[in-house]
N, C-alpha and C positions, 0 to 999 in steps of 0.2 A: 131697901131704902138707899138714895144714893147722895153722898156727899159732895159738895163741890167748895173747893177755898178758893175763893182768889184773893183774899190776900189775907193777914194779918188782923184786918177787922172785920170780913165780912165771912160767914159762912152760910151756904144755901145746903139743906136739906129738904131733900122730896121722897114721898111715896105716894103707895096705892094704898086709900085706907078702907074696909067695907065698896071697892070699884069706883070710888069720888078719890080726885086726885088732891095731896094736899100738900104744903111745902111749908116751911120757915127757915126765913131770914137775917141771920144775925150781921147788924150794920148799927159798928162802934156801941154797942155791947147792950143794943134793943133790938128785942125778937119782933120780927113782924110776922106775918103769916097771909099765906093764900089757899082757896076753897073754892075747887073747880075752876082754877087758873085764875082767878078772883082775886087781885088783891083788897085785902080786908082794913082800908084805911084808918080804920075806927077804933080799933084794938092795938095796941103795944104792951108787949111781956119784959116782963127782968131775966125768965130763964125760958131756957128753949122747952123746959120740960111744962109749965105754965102753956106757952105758946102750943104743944104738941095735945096737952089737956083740953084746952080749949076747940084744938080741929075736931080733937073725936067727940067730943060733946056732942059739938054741931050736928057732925055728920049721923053719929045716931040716935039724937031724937029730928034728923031728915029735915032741917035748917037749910033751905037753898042760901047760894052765894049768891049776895050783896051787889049788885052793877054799879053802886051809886053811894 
């Protein structure tokens, strides 16, 4: 999993989950989240760990990402 700050409010986390790639986003202290590079417009979390629950959900009951 790899972490990236850039700054003070925002942090980006990404991995490989099950081979579908997934990520969240903390910006000013809402998680957002993407699924297969997808951002997931529709969703906002309180905790990343919420936000993280939610990708693997998806991913294994095989929930394609969202274009729209």
């Amino acid at each position: 999993m790899q972490v990236h700050q850039h700054s003070d409010e925002q942090e980006f986390v990404s991995a490989v989950y099950r081979g579908r790639p997934i990520a969240t986003l903390n910006r000013f202290g809402r998680w957002h989240v993407y699924l297969d590079h997808v951002f997931q417009h529709k969703v906002v979390f309180e905790t990343a760990e919420e936000a993280l629950a939610w990708l693997m959900h998806r991913v294994d009951q095989h929930f394609p990402a969202r274009l729209h």
